[in-house]
C-alpha positions, 0 to 999 in steps of 0.5 A, a space after each residue: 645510589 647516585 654517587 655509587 653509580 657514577 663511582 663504577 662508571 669512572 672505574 669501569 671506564 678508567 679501566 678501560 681507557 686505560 687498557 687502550 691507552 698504555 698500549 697506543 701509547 706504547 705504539 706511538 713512542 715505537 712509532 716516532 722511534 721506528 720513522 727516524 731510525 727508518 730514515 737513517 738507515 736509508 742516508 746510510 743505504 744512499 751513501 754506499 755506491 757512492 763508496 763503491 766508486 770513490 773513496 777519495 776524500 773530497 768526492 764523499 764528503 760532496 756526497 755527504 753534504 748533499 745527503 745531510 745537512 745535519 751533520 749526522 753522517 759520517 764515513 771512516 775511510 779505509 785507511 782510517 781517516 774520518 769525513 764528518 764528525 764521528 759518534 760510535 765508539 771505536 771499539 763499535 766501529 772496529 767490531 763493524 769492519 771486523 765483522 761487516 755486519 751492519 750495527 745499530 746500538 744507543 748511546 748517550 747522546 742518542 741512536 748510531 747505525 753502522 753500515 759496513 761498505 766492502 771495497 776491492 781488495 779487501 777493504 772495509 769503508 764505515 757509514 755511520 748514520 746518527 739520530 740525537 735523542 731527541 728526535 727519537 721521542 720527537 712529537 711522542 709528548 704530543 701525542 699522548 696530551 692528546 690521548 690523555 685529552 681524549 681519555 678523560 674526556 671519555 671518562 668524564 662523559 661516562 661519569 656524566 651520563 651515569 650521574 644523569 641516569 642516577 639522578 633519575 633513579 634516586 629522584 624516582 626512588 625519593 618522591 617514592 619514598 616521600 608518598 610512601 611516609 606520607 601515606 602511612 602517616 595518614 595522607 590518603 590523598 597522596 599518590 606518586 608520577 611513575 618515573 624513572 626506569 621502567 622497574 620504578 615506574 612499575 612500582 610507582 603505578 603499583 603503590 597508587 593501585 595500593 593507595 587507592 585499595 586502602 582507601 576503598 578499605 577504610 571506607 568499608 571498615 567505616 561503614 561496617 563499624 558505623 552499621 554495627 553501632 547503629 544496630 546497638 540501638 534496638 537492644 538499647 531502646 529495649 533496655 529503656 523501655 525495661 527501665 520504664 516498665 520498673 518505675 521510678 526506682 532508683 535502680 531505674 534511674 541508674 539502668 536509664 543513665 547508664 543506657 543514655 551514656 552507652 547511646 553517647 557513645 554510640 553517637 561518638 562511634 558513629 560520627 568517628 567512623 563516617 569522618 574520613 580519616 584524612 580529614 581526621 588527621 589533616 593539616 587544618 584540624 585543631 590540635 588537641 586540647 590537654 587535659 587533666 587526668 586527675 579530674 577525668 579518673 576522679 569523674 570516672 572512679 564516681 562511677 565505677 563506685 556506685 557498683 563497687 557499693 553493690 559489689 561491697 568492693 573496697 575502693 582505695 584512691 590516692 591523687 596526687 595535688 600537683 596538676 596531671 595536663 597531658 595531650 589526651 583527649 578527654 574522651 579516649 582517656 576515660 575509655 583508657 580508666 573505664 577499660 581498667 577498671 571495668 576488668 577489676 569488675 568483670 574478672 575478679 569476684 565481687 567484694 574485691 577491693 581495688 585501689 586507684 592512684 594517680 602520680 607524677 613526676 617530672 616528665 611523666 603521669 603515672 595512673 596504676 589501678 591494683 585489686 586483691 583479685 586472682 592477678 594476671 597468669 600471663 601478662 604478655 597475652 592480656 596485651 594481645 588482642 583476641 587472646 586476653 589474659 582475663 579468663 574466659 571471654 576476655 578477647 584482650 581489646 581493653 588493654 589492648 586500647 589502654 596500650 596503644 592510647 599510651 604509646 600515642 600520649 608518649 607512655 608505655 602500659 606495664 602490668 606486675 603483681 599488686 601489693 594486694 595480691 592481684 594485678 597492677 596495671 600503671 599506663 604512663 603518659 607524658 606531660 604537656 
């Protein structure tokens, strides 16, 4: 923006000076041109009463001498004969006796103006008055160095003063841009001092209006999750006292884990959505630890495999030996392998065998969990969050997390058709 504003200011006022300066210029050399033909003329003028008098040749030559020192007048005689050095053609100063029509013509050597004198009886006296070519353009050079001068210096200041107002602008408009990246990659604290033209200052004021809102919003949000997670907790204190009330059975045991992990979670929620997000994600936070996510799907299919035996689901796995590090938190990557296989369970009917695989390669981890179940009609809604492609009262959050936890590992989710006959989902993430 800077340079395209200083670039319009040296054409507009290019042009303009332009415009002013061909034309003054023009003025000038007709100027010069006009004062020594002027000046000529007049000699010439002076001279013909002195012809009216006399003609002999030692009186005008007086004259002549006394009106030029220059030796740029010139008389021809009635008889033919010449006082000073001559510089018309002759056919020009015979076409001024014949016609006594005063003549003005350029020559070579520069500009001539032929006056014609009558005389009694019939006689015809030329005054001839010369101005050499280079007093015609005398002080014309001058004049345009300083016009010239003065246009560019006119033309520099506009480029100046457009460069200074756009170095403003784009000085505004950067530190703009600045808090508006920093702000979506997670800096609340940034706001901007509205600068520039009044249109930039306007929005400088509005995205701090903006800023402020946002952050008033996440805190609400963070509340609002906070509340509904701590609201859990009554139904999960029934639940443990149900446990309790069975005894110490072994279905007991699992309904109190299962309880006691569902609370840990609630804790993690809660604790994450009381955490400030720019505290979250500021600079002095340690950056996270990788992890491996053969041991973390190999605990998590342990799980899952306590109910597959009561479902008498057949569950397959296949690791790969090599090491799985990837820059995932533990927790946010068992979250992605439970949503996975909490769908096998919760849409396809019990007894359908599934199978879970871990692979690599030499820039990516691949986890990819098949079933034997119905499939996935549309793949593209499943992704949608609360449309889901799972049937009835699938919302669409699980893989929903499961693709956004692979877009942030450097991943992608990809859902096809399983050798089995059901779904396969592979989620990708990239190596340490």
């Amino acid at each position: 923006m800077r340079r395209a504003l200083a670039g319009i200011a040296l054409a507009v006022t290019s042009m303009v000076a332009l415009s002013f300066l061909i034309p003054l210029a023009l003025l000038v050399r007709e100027q010069a041109r006009d004062r020594v033909t002027t000046a000529a003329e007049q000699r010439a003028s002076a001279l013909s009463p002195v012809l009216a008098l006399t003609t002999r040749r030692s009186d005008v030559q007086q004259a002549v001498a006394e009106l030029d020192s220059h030796d740029r007048l010139a008389v021809r005689l009635p008889d033919g004969g010449f006082v000073g050095t001559p510089h018309a053609p002759r056919e020009a100063l015979d076409r001024a006796v014949g016609s006594r029509g005063t003549l003005a013509m350029d020559t070579a050597e520069g500009w001539v103006y032929l006056q014609p004198v009558v005389l009694p009886g019939d006689r015809v006296a030329v005054v001839e008055a010369y101005v050499p070519a280079a007093e015609l353009t005398r002080g014309v050079w001058a004049s345009w160095g300083v016009m010239s001068l003065l246009a560019l210096g006119l033309v520099g200041g506009s480029v100046l003063v457009a460069d200074r107002l756009g170095a403003r602008v784009v000085r505004s408009s950067q530190s703009l841009k600045r808090a508006s990246l920093a702000l979506g990659s997670g800096d609340l604290d940034v706001r901007v001092e509205p600068d520039g033209p009044p249109e930039l200052q306007d929005a400088g004021s509005a995205f701090n209006t903006m800023a402020d809102r946002v952050v008033e919003l996440l805190a609400i949000e963070r509340e609002m999750v906070a509340d509904l997670s701590h609201r859990l907790r009554t139904p999960l204190t029934a639940l443990y006292l149900e446990a309790d009330l069975m005894g110490p059975s072994a279905g007991a045991r699992r309904i109190t884990a299962a309880v006691s992990q569902l609370e840990s979670e609630l804790d993690s929620i809660i604790t994450a959505a009381r955490t400030p997000l720019a505290a979250s994600q500021g600079s002095g936070q340690a950056p996270v630890r990788p992890c491996e996510v053969t041991e973390v799907v190999a605990m998590r299919l342990d799980f899952w495999s306590v109910l597959a035996k009561q479902q008498n689901r057949i569950c397959e796995r296949s690791f790969t030996p090599r090491r799985t590090p990837v820059r995932f938190l533990e927790d946010d990557l068992a979250a992605v392998v439970d949503a996975l296989i909490g769908n096998v369970f919760r849409h396809t009917p019990q007894g359908t065998a599934f199978a879970v695989r871990v692979e690599r390669d030499d820039r990516r981890v691949v986890l990819t969990v098949d079933d034997a179940g119905p499939g996935v009609a549309d793949p593209q809604a499943a992704l949608t969050r609360g449309v889901g492609g799972g049937g009835a009262g699938s919302t669409g959050l699980g893989l929903d997390i499961v693709a956004r936890a692979a877009q942030a590992a450097d991943g992608h989710l990809e859902i096809t058709r399983a050798p089995m006959g059901g779904a396969r989902v592979r989620v990708s993430f990239g190596l340490v």
